[in-house]
N, C-alpha and C positions, 0 to 999 in steps of 0.2 A: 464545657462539659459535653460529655457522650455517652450513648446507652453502652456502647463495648468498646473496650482497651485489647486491640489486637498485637499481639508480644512475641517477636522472635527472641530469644534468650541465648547469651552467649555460650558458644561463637559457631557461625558459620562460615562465609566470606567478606574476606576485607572489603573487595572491588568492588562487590554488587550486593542490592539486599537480594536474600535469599526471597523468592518472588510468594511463597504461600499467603502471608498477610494481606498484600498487595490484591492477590485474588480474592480474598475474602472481603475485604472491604470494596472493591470494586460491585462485587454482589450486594452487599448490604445498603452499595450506593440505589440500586435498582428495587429496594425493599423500603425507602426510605427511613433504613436504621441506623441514627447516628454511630458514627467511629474513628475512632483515634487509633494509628498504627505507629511501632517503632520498633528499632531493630536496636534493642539493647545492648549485642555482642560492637555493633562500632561504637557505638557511644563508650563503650568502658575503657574499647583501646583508645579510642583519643582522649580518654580521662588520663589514663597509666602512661600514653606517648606523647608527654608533654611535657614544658618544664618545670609546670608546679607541679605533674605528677612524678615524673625522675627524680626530683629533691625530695619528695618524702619516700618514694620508693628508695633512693640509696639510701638515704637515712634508717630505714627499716631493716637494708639489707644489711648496714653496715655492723648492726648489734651481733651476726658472727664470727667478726673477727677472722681471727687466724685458723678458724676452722674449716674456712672455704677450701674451694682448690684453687691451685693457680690460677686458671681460666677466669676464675671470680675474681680470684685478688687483684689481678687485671683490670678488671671490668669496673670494678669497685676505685682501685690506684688512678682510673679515668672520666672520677666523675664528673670534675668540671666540663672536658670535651664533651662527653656524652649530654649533658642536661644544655652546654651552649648551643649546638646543633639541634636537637631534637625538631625543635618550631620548625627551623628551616628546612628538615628534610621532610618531615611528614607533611608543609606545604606541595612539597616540590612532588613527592606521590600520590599529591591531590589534582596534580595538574597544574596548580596555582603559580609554581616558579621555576617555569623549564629550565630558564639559563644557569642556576645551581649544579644542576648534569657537568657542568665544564669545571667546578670546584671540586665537585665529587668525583669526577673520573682522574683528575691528579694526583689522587688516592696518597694525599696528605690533611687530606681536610678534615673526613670521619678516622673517628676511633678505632681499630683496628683489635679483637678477639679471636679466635681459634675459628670461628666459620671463614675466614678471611683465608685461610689456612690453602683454600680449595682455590683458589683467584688464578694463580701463573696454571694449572692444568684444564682450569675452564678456557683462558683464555689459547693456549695451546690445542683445544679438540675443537672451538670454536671458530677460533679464530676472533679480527676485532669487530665487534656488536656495534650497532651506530652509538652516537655518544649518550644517548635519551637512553638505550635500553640498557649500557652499561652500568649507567650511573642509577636506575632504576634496580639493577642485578644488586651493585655496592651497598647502594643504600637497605636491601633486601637481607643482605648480610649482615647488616647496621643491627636493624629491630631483632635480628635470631638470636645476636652475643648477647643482646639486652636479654632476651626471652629467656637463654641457658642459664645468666642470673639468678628471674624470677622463680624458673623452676627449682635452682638448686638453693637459693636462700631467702624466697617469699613463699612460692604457692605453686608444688610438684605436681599439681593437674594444672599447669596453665597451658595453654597452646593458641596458637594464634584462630585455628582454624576449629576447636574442639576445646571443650574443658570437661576434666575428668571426666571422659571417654570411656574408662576403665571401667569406671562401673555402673556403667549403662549397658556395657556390650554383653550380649550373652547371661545375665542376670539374671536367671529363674529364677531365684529367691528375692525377695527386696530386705534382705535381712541386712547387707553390706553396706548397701546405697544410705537405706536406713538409720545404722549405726552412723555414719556419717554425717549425716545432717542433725542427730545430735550434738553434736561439736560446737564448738563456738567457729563462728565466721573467718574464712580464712582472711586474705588481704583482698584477692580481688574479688572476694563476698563483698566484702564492705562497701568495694566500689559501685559495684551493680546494686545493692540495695539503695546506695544513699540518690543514684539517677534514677531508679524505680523510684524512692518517696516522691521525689518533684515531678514525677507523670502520675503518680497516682493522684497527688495532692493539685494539679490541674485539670485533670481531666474526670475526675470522681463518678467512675462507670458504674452502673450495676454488674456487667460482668467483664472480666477479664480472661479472656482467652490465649492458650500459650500453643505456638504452634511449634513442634519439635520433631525436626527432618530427621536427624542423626544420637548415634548414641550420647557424642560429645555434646549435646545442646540437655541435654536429661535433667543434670545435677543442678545446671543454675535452674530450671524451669522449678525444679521442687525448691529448691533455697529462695526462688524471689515466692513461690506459690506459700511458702511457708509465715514467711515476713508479711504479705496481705492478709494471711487468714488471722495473725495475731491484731494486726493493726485498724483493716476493715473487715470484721467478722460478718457485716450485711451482706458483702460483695460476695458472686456469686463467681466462681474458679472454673474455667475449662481447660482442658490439655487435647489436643488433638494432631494430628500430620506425621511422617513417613513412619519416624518409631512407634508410636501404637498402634497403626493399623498393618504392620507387618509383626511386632511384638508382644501385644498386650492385649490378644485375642482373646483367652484364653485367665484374664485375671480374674484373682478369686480372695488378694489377699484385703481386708479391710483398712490395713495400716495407711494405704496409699490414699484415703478419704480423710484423711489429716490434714493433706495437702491440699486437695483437688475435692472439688463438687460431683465432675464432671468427666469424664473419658470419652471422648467422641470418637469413631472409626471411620475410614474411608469419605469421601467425598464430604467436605464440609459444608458447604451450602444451606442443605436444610436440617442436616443437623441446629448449626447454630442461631439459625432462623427460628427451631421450634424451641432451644432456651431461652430465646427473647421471648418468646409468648407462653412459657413455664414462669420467666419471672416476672411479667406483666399480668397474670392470672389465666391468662385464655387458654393455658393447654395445658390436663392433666401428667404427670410425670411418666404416666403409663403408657402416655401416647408422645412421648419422643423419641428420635429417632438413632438408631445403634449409638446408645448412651448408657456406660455404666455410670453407677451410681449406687448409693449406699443406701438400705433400710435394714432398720431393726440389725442394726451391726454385720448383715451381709452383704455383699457385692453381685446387684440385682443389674442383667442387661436389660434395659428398654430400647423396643423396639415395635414399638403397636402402633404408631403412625402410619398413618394409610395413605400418606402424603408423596408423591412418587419424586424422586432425585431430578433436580433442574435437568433441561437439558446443557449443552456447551454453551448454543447460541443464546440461552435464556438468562447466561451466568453473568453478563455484563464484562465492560473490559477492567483488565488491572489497573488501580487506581494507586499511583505511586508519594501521593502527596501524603505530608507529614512526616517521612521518611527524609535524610539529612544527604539526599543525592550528591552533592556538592562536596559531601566532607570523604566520602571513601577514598583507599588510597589500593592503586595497583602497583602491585611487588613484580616479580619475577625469582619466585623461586628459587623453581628448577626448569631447564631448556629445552627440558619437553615441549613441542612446538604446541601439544594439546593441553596440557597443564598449566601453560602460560598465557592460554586463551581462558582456562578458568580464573587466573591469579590477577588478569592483568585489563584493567580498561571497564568499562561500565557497560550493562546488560539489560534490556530490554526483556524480561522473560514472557513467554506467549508460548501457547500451545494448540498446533495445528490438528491433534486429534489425540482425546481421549484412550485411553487404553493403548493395547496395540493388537494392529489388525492380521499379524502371525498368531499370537498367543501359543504357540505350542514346543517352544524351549523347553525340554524336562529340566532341567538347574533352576528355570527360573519360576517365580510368585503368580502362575497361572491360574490360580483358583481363587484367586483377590480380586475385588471389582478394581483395581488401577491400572491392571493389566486386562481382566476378563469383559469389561463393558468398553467396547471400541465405539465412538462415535464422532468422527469429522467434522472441522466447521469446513463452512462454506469460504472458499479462497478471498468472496469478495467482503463480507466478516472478518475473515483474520486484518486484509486492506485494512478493512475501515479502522480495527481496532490499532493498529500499527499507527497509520494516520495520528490518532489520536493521544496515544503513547508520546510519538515524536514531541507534540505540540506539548504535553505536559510535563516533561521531561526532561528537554532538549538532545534527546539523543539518541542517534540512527542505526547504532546498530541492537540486533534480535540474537537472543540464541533462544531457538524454540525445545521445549526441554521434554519433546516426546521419547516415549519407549523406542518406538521408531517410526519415523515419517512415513506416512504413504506415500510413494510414487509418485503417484495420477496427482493428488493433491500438492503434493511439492511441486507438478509442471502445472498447476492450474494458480496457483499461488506465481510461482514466476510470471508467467504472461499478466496476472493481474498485477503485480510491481512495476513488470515494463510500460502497459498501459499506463498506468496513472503516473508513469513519470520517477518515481519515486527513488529518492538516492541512499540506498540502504546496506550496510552489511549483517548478513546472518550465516549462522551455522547451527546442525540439528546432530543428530541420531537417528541412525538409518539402518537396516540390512541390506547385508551385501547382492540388491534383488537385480535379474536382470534386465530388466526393466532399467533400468542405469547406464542407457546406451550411451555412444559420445553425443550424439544429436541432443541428448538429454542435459547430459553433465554440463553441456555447452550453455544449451539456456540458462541452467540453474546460475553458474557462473554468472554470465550476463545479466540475473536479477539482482548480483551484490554476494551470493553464496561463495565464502571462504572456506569453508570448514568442514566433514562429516567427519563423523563418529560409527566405529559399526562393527560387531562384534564376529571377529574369525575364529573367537573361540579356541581350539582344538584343532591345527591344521592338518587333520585326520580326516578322509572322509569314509572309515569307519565309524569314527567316533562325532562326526555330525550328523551323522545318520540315528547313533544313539541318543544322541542330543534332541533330534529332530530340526535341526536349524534350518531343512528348505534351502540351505545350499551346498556347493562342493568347494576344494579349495580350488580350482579351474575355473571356475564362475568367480568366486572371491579376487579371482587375480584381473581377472578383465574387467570387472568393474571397477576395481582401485584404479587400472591401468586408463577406463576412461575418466574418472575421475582429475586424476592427475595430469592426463594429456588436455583437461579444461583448465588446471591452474588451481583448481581443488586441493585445497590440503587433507590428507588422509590419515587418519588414528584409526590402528586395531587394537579391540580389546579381545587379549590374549589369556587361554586358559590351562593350565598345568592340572591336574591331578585329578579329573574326572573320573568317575567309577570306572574298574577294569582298564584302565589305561597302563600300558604299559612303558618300560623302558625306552624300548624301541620307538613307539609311538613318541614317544615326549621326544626323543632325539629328531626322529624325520619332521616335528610338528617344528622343532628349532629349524633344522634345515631349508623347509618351507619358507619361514621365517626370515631368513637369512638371506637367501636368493630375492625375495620380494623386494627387500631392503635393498640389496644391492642391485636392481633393475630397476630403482628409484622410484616405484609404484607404490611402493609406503614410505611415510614421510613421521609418522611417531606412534607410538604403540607402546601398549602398559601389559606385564602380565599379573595375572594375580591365581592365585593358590582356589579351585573349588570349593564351597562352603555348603553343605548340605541343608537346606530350609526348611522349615516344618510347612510351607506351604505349598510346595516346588512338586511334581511327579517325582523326583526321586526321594524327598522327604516324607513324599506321603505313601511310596510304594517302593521299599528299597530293596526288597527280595527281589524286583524286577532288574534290577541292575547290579545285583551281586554283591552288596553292601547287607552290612549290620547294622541299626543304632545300637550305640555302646549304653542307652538308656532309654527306655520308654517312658519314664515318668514326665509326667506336665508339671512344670512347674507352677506358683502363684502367682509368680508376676510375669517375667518376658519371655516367651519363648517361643523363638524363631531357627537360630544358627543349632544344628544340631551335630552332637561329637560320634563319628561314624568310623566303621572298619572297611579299609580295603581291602580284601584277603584275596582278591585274584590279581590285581594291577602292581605297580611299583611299590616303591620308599617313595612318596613324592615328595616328601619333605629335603632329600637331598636334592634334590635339582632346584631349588629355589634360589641361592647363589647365583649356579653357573648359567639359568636362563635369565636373569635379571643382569649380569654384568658384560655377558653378550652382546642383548638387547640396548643397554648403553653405548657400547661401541661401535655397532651399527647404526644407532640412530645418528651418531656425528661421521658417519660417511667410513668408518677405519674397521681392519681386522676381518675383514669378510674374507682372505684368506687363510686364517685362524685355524685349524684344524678343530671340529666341535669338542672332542674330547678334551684340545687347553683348557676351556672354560670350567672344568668339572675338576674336584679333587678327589674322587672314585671316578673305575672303571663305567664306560659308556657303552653301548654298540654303537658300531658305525653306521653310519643315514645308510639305508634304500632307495632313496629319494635321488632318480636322475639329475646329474649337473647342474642339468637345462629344462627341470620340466616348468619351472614359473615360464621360463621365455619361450617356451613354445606353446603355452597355455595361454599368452599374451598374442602370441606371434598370431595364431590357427586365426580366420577369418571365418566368419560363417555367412552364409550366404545373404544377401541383403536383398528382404524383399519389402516393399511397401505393401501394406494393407490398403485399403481402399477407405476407411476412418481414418486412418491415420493424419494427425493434424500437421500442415505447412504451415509452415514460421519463418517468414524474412527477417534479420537483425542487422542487414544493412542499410542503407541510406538510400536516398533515391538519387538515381542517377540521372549524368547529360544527356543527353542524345542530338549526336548529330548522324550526319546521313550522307551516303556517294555511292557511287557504281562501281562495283565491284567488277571485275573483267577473268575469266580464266579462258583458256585455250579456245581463243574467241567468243566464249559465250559472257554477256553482260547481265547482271542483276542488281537492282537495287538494294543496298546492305544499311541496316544502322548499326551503328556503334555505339553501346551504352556504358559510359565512363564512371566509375565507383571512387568513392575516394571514404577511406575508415579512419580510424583513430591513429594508424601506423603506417597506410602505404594507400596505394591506388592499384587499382586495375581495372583490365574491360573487356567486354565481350560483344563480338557482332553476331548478329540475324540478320537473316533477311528481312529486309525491310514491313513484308505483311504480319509477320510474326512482332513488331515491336509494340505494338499497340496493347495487343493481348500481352505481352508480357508487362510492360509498365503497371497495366492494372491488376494482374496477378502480384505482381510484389505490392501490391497497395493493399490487396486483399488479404495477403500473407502478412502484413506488416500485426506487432503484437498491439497497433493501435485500433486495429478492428477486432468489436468485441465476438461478431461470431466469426469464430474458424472457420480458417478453411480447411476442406478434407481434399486429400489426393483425389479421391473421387468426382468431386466437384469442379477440381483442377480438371481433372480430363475433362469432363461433361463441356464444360467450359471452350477448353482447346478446341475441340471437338466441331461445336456447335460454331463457332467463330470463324475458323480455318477450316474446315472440312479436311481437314487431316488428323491422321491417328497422333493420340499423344506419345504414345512409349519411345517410338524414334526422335522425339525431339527433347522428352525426359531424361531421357539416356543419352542423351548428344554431347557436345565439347559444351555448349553455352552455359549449361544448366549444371553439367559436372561440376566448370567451375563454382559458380553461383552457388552450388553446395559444397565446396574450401573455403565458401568466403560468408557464413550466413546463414546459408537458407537450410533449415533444417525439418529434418521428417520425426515426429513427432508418434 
């Protein structure tokens, strides 16, 4: 038994729990408030992907008949294969049975449907994938022919990643959703309630809390809140996480207290801290905190708690137990190198800083505390919590899931990785800041960082400047470019239809696009269509940017995504084709001498945008100066030293030679002999296992006081140039 039942509800990802529960129960562990977490979207796919769930699934499907389509009849004509594999592939996506990849990649093994369709043009733009990621891709194909099935003759909101999505999104009204869950239970209702009974009936919480990121998590979250409130009417129902505190601002309609107690906003913490002590008696309803709730048939917001929001550090680390780590399974898609990092392998989620410490995107949720409250943990905190994660978990790699990473914390977080040793992979979200030198991307790299995320938006820099994004596309290219020259993998997220944008713009913005791509400084990148938000600068003030809403009314129940006029910019709806199938063909290396117009089935204008301006935006060098804070960092090894006399045009001096040897090769550098002393202990003191830094300033003081000679001639010498190709980096 537990005082709360913390509930992701299907579906988000397959690979990894979706991390909000995890944080909330990690809090609650720091309150001493018992809890119970689970993430209901896997438990229902490995109810439905399995062979006693395929046997009554075709069973079910089979009462169609001839009504299907081919594609079904297919699918249905192969039930035996389908129900005999199933155990052994969903093993083998668990991790649990590598060696199947070599029966699966002979691609006679699995059943074969119309996603299969796509195999000789993947393997043609790809080329051949090792045999794990292939047989990962096939089997990936496997579960979609099953899933076009379920959609066309079980249950037409099923999706792996989202269930009836439709009508959660954009929903002002709750009339739709509504009518719906009147109904009787679709198929994979049935599934999710009857794994809900055996958690409820174990765990017998007073309250049940549903945390619901996305539109797609909405419908089951009312269908299982529907099924408690008939079955345990004591139990007390909360809803809270991304969809209503970006959506459900603004509710008013009573119906939704059918389902739910409770609507919680933004930061959950003490929110659900002060329902635990509303249902334990100690705290009037009036003093809870951004909590609607229903009196006298109205929809009343409470928020008279005087209780101020945890901080980061006060919030405890994610606690992943309870959750079925073990059982998730990583797909592969699609070959998006960044899509693939969502789809594929297990995640550690952690968050290096609340908010974000830009906040001034006009597109985006600026006026929301999840963006508008920034506050930092401390590098050697995130450590600890990482630490601790690993130990409970068993597993190393982080995707830390900020707005965007700060800088200064992202290199304060590295050197505390390299210190304590740690063998870790991670990847964030970032801006393209320039702060992002190579000295930087280097270290990051070397703490285990694969991955950034980070938004070019608009490769306009009129239209970032409208935006307010804080950078140019010039700066975007050099930092991809050092990025990439660390080994970094680099994702932009790409923007088409922003107010007042025009043709020409969206053409140059491709062209941009295109050249980055083929300078191999981006490596995968998504575009997606602008959305105007009710909470955003341009949702809240759109006469500043040249737009109409085509509605003022507020709806009763969500509203966010608002339906807007462009009456100065393009048709942006026609370019969503030709930049999206572009974007394909560059991302596999092909067709960068395309002309931009192929891609498009209407007339374009021709890019403005120089040949050559990425690579001379890459190329340009800016002058490199050291600051005098600025932090040394050695990341090589400690070297030999031996010693001889050096001899030139008569004159003799005593030389050392100090010998490197890395991970790949050796090399070495001489000094003079007086110089080597001070130098071995400068790489000691540079090294990331000393915890205070050294500053260049120090370095000199140091030289200085030691050798009675000036630094800069021997900072700027052959010794130390090296040294800095091979390591030692200015910070």
């Amino acid at each position: 038994m537990a005082k709360v039942l913390l509930l992701t509800p299907p579906f988000t990802q397959l690979n990894t729990p979706y991390p909000a529960t995890a944080y909330l129960k990690g809090f609650l562990n720091t309150r001493d408030i018992s809890s119970v977490q689970a993430d209901l979207g896997i438990e229902v796919i490995l109810s439905l992907f399995s062979g006693d769930g395929l046997t009554s699934l075709f069973d079910y499907a089979g009462i169609y008949g001839a009504e299907v389509s081919e594609n079904a009849r297919r699918i249905l004509a192969l039930k035996s294969h389908y129900i005999n594999t199933i155990d052994a592939v969903i093993s083998f996506l668990q991790g649990r049975n590598p060696t199947l990849a070599h029966l699966i990649c002979m691609e006679d093994f699995l059943p074969e449907a119309s996603r299969f369709d796509q195999v000789e043009e993947l393997d043609w733009a790809f080329g051949t994938m090792g045999n794990q990621d292939k047989a990962k891709h096939l089997a990936t194909l496997y579960l979609e022919d099953i899933s076009d099935l379920i959609v066309e003759c079980v249950d037409p909101n099923f999706g792996f990643s989202r269930y009836a999505e439709r009508l959660g999104r954009s929903a002002s009204s709750f009339d739709e959703l509504y009518s719906y869950l009147r109904l009787d239970n679709t198929y994979t209702d049935n599934l999710l309630i009857t794994i809900l009974e055996e958690r409820m009936a174990a765990v017998r919480p007073q309250l049940v809390s549903f945390s619901v990121p996305f539109p797609g998590n909405l419908y089951a979250a009312f269908r299982a809140a529907h099924w408690i409130k008939r079955n345990y009417p004591t139990v007390k129902i909360a809803m809270g996480g991304g969809f209503p505190n970006t959506e459900l601002r603004s509710l008013s309609d009573p119906r939704v207290f059918e389902f739910f107690d409770f609507i919680c906003l933004d930061d959950g913490e003490a929110p659900i801290e002060h329902l635990v002590e509303f249902i334990d008696g100690k705290r009037n309803i009036s003093d809870l905190k951004r909590t609607f709730a229903l009196k006298d048939g109205a929809v009343i917001y409470y928020n008279g708690s005087t209780s101020k929001d945890y901080k980061q550090f006060e919030a405890g680390t994610p606690d992943y137990s309870d959750l079925l780590l073990d059982k998730y399974i990583s797909v592969i898609e699609i070959v998006n190198p960044m899509h693939r990092m969502w789809s594929d392998g297990r995640w550690n989620k952690l968050t290096m800083a609340h908010g974000c410490y830009w906040g001034k995107c006009t597109f985006c949720d600026i006026s929301l505390d999840y963006i508008k409250v920034y506050e930092p943990i401390a590098a050697g905190l995130l450590c600890d919590r990482m630490e601790e994660m690993i130990l409970q978990t068993g597993q190393n790699g982080f995707h830390f899931v900020d707005e965007a990473a700060p800088p200064a914390l992202m290199r304060s977080l590295a050197l505390e990785i390299l210190r304590r040793k740690l063998t870790v992979t991670w990847w964030t979200n970032i801006r393209f800041e320039k702060s992002f030198t190579k000295d930087l991307c280097v270290l990051l790299k070397a703490s285990g960082c694969i991955a950034i995320s980070g938004g070019l938006e608009v490769a306009s820099d009129r239209l970032l400047q409208l935006i307010q994004k804080g950078v140019t596309v010039e700066q975007v290219a050099r930092v991809t470019n050092n990025f990439t020259s660390a080994g970094i993998m680099v994702h932009a997220y790409l923007m088409y239809g922003f107010p007042t944008q025009t043709a020409q713009e969206t053409i140059d913005s491709l062209e941009m696009v295109r050249q980055m791509f083929e300078s191999g400084i981006l490596q995968s990148a998504f575009w997606h269509q602008f959305a105007m938000t009710a909470h955003s600068p341009v949702g809240m003030h759109p006469e500043q940017f040249n737009v109409n809403k085509v509605s003022s009314s507020i709806g009763s129940f969500a509203n966010n995504d608002i339906v807007h006029e462009d009456k100065v910019g393009a048709d942006h709806e026609l370019f969503s084709y030709g930049l999206k199938k572009s974007l394909f063909n560059y991302m596999h290396g092909i067709c960068f001498d395309h002309p931009l117009q192929n891609w498009f089935d209407h007339k374009v204008p021709r890019t403005k945008v120089a040949p050559d301006f990425i690579e001379k935006a890459i190329s340009a060098d800016g002058a490199f100066v050291v600051k005098p804070d600025a932090k040394l960092v050695w990341l090589g090894s400690k070297p030999s030293v031996s010693t001889f006399i050096k001899s030139k045009k008569g004159k003799q001096w005593p030389t050392a030679e100090l010998a490197f040897f890395d991970k790949k090769s050796q090399f070495a550098i001489q000094v003079e002999e007086f110089y080597s002393d001070w130098l071995l202990n400068f790489l000691d003191e540079a090294s990331p296992n000393n915890p205070e830094r050294l500053t260049f300033q120090k370095a000199k003081e140091s030289f200085e006081q030691v050798t009675g000679h000036d630094f800069e001639p021997f900072w700027y010498g052959k010794p130390l140039n090296t040294l800095r190709q091979s390591g030692l980096l200015v910070l």
